[in-house]
C-alpha positions as CSV (number, residue, x, y, z in Angstrom):
1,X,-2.0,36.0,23.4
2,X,1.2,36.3,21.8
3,X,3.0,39.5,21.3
4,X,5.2,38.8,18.3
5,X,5.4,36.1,15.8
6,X,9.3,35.0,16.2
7,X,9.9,31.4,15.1
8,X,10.1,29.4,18.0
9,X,10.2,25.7,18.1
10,X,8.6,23.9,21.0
11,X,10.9,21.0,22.6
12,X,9.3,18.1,24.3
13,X,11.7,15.9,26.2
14,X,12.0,13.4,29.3
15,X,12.0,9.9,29.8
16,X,10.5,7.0,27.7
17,X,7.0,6.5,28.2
18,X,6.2,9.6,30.7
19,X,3.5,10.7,27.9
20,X,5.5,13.2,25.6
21,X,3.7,12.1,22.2
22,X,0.1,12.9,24.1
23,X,1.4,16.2,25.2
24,X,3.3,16.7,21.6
25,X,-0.1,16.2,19.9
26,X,-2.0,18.5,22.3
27,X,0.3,21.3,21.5
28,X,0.5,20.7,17.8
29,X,-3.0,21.0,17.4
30,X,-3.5,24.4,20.1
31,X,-0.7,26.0,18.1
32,X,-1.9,24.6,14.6
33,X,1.4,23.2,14.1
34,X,3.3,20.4,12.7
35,X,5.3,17.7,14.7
36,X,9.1,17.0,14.3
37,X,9.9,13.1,15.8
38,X,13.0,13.1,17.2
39,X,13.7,9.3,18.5
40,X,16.8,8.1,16.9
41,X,15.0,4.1,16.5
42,X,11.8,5.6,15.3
43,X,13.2,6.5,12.1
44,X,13.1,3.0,10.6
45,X,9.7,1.4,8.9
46,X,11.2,-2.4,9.7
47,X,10.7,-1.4,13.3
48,X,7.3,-0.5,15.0
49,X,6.4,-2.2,18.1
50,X,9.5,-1.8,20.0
51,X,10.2,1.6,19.4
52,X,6.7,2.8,20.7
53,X,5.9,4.2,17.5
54,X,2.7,6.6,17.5
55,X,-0.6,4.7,16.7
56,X,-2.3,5.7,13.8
57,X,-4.9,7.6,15.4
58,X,-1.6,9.4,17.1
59,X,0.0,10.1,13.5
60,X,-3.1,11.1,12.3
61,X,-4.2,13.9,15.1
62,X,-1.5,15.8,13.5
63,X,0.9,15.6,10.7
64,X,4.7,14.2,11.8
65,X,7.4,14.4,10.1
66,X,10.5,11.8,10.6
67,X,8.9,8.9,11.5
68,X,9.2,6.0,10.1
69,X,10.9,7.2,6.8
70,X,14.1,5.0,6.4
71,X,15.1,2.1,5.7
72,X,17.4,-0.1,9.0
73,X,19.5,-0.7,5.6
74,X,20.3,2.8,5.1
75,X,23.3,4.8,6.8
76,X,21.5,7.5,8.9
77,X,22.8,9.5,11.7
78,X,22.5,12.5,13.8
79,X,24.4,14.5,11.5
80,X,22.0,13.6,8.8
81,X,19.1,14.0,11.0
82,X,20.4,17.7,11.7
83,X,21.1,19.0,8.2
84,X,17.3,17.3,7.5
85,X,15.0,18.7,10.0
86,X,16.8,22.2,9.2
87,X,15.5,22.0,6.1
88,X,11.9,20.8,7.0
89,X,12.1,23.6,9.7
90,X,12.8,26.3,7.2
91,X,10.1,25.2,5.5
92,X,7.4,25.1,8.3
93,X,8.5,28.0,9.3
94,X,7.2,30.1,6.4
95,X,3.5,27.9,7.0
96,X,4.0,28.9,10.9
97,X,6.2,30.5,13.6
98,X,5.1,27.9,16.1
99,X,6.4,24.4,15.8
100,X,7.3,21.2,18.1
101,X,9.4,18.7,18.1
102,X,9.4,15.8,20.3
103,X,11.6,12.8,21.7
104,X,13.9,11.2,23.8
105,X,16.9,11.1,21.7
106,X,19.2,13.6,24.0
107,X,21.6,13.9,21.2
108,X,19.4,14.3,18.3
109,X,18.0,16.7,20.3
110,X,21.2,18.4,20.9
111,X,22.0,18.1,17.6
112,X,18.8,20.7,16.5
113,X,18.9,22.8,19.0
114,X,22.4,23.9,19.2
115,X,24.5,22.5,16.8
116,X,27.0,19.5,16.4
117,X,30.3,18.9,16.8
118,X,31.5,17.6,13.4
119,X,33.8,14.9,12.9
120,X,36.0,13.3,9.9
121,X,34.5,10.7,7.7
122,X,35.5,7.2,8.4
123,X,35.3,3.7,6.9
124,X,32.1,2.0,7.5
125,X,34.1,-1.6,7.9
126,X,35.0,0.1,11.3
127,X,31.6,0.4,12.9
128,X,31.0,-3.4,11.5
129,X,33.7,-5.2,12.8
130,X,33.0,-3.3,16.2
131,X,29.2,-4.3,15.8
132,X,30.8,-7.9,15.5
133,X,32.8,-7.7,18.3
134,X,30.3,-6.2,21.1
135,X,28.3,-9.0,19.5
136,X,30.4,-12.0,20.2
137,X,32.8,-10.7,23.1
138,X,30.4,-7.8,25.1
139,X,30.5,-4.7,25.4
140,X,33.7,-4.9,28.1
141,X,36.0,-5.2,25.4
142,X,34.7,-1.9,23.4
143,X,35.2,-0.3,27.0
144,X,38.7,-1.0,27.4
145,X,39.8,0.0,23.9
146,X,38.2,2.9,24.5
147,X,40.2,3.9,28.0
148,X,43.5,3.0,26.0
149,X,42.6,5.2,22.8
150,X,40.6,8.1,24.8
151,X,40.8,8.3,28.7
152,X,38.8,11.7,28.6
153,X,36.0,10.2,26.6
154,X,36.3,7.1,28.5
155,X,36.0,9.1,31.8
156,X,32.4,11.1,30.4
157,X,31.0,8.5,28.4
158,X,27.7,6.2,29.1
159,X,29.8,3.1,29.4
160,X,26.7,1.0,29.4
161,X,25.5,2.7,26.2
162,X,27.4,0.4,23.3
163,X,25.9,3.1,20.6
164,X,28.0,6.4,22.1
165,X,31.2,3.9,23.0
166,X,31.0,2.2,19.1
167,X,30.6,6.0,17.7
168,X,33.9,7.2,19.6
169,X,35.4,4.4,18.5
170,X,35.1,4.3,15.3
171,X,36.4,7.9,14.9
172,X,39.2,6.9,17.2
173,X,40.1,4.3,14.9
174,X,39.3,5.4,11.8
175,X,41.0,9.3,11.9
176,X,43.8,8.1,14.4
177,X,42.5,11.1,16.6
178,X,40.8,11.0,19.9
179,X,37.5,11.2,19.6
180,X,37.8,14.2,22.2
181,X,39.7,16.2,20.5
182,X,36.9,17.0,17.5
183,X,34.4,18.1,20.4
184,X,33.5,21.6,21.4
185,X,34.1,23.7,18.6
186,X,31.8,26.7,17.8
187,X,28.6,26.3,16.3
188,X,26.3,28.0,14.1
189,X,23.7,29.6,15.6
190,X,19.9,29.1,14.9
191,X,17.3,31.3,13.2
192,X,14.7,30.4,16.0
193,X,14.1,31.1,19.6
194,X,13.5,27.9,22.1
195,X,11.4,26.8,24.2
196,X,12.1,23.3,25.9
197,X,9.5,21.5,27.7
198,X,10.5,18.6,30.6
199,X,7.8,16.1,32.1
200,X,9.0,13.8,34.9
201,X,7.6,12.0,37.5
202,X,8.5,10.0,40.4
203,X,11.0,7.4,39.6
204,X,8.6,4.5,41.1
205,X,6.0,5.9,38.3
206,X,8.5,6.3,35.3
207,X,10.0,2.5,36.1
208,X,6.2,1.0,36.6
209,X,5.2,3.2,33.9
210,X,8.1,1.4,31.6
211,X,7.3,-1.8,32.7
212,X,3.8,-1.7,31.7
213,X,4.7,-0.1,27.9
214,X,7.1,-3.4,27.9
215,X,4.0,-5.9,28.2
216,X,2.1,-4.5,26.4
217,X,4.7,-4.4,23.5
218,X,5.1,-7.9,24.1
219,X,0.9,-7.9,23.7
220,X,1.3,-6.7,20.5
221,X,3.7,-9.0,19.3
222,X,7.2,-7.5,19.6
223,X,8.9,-11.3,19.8
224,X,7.2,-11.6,16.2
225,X,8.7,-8.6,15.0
226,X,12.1,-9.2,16.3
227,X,11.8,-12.7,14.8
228,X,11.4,-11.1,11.4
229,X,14.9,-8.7,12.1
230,X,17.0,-11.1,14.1
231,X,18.4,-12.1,10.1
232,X,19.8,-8.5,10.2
233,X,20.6,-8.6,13.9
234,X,24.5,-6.9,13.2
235,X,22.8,-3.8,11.9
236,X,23.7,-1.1,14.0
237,X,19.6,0.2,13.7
238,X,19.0,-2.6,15.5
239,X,21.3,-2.5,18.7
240,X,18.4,-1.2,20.8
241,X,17.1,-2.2,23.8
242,X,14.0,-4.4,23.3
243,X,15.5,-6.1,19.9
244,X,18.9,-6.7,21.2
245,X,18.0,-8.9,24.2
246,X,15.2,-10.9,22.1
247,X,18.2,-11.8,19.9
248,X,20.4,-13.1,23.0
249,X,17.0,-15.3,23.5
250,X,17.0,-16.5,19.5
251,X,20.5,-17.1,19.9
252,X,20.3,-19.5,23.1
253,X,21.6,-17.2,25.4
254,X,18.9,-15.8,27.3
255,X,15.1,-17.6,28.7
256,X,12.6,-16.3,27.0
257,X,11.6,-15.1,30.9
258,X,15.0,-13.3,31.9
259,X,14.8,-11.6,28.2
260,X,12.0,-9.7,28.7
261,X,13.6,-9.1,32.0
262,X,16.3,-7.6,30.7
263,X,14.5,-5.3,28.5
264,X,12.5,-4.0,31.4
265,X,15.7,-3.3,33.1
266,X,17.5,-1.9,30.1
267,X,15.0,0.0,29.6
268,X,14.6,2.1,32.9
269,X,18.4,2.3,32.3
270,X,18.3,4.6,29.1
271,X,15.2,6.2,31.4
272,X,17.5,7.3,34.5
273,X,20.4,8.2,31.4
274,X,17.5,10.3,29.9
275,X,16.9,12.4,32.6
276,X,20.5,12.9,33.2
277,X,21.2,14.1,29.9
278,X,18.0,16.8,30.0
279,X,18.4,18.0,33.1
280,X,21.8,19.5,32.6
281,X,19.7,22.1,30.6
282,X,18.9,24.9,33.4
283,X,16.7,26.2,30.8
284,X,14.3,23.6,30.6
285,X,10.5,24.1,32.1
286,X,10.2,20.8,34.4
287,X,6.9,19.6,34.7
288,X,4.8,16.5,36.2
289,X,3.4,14.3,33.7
290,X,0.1,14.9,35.1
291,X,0.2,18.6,35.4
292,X,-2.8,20.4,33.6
293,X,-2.1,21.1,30.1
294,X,-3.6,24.3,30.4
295,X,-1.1,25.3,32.4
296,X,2.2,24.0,30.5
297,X,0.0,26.4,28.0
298,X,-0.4,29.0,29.5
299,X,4.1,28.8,30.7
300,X,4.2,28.6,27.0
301,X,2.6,31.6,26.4
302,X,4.6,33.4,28.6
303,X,7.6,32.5,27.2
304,X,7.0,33.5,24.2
305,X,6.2,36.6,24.8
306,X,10.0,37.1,26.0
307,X,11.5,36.7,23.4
């Protein structure tokens, strides 16, 4: 039972494909609640299979809410994504004290729970002509600007991850300012308590686990869907693993074979970055991704009746 009625907001993070949408879906319905999505590439309608979005029988065992709502033409960013599931929150808040929200997107995450660190405006033309450049030259040449205009960033950034290098960047660029320097500044606090929820498993599990997801994408007919974006492949929606090596393939680049490869491989990449990211929260509840739901529950429960 719960003792109070404080507005908490349920957090499900861990890897891709360790079962967070099964156990998001489970909750929501035990707690009569809705579901916020919180994966940054899910946003976007163009893009379906290789983002993993729920299937309908998933969207429809409880009502989502940021999924599949924009546009790969629109300008939409974790800042955005803040100031809008706020709002929503506010609002499901006053329908329920219990709610969830879900994904892998460590940052968007971040961005929720505790608040961002706010930077300047800046031209748009920046984050193109980098697109172009990581594009036609690779992603080592975005890694030395970066060490020339911000060592410290340089030295804490995922070097591998062209989205964080392209976002420091272009604020580099654009203000004239490290990127660095805008980071860290207080934040305002939140009108709800926490709870944040962790499944793992064995890294053998999570990679075969990722590999699998990856076929059957590729079952489904993810090369036809990247066919129909490869037009629009500069778009920075679509510099995601899964699209962005299927374009090396359109353009020549890749084998068909060593594509799909390479997505595999990419993939339990952002997997092992994941983790990383979640686990420097000590306040997270870790469990297996086959532990008894009952008794994530039941750790729930207990929680609650903390605050």
């Amino acid at each position: 039972m719960i003792k109070n009625t404080k507005n908490t907001l349920i957090t499900i993070v861990g890897p891709t494909a360790i079962g967070k949408t099964a156990l998001s879906i489970l909750l929501a319905n035990h707690f009569k609640s809705d579901i916020i999505s919180c994966d940054s590439r899910q946003f976007y309608k163009e893009m379906t299979i290789g983002t993993a979005v729920p299937e309908k029988e998933e969207l429809a065992a409880a009502k989502h809410h940021f999924i599949q709502n924009r546009s790969i033409f629109e300008d939409y960013n974790v800042g955005s994504f803040e100031r809008d599931t706020l709002k929503k929150l506010d609002n499901l808040f006053t329908e329920n004290p219990i709610q969830i929200m879900v994904g892998g997107s460590g940052l968007y995450v971040d961005a929720v729970l505790n608040g961002l660190d706010y930077f300047p405006e800046v031209d748009p033309k920046i984050r193109e002509k980098l697109t172009a450049e990581l594009n036609e030259k690779g992603i080592e040449i975005l890694q030395e600007k970066l060490k020339e205009l911000d060592i410290e960033t340089y030295n804490t950034i995922a070097l591998d991850n062209p989205h964080r290098i392209m976002r420091a960047l272009e604020v580099c660029i654009g203000s004239n300012t490290p990127y660095s320097t805008f980071k860290n500044k207080p934040k305002a606090p939140r009108n709800f308590n926490v709870i944040k929820i962790g499944l793992n498993a064995d890294r053998e599990i999570i990679y075969n686990r990722i590999n699998q997801r990856v076929d059957i994408m590729l079952e489904n007919g993810l090369l036809e869907e990247a066919k129909n974006l490869y037009v629009n492949k500069n778009l920075n929606a679509l510099q995601t693993v899964g699209y962005r090596e299927l374009f090396s393939f359109f353009d020549g680049n890749f084998t068909k074979e060593f594509a799909i490869s390479e997505i595999k491989k990419n993939t339990r990449r952002f997997a092992k970055r994941q983790l990383t990211w979640f686990r420097k929260d000590e306040s997270t509840l870790w469990f297996d991704y086959q532990t008894n739901k009952n008794k994530i529950i039941a750790n729930i429960y207990e929680k609650i009746n903390t605050f």
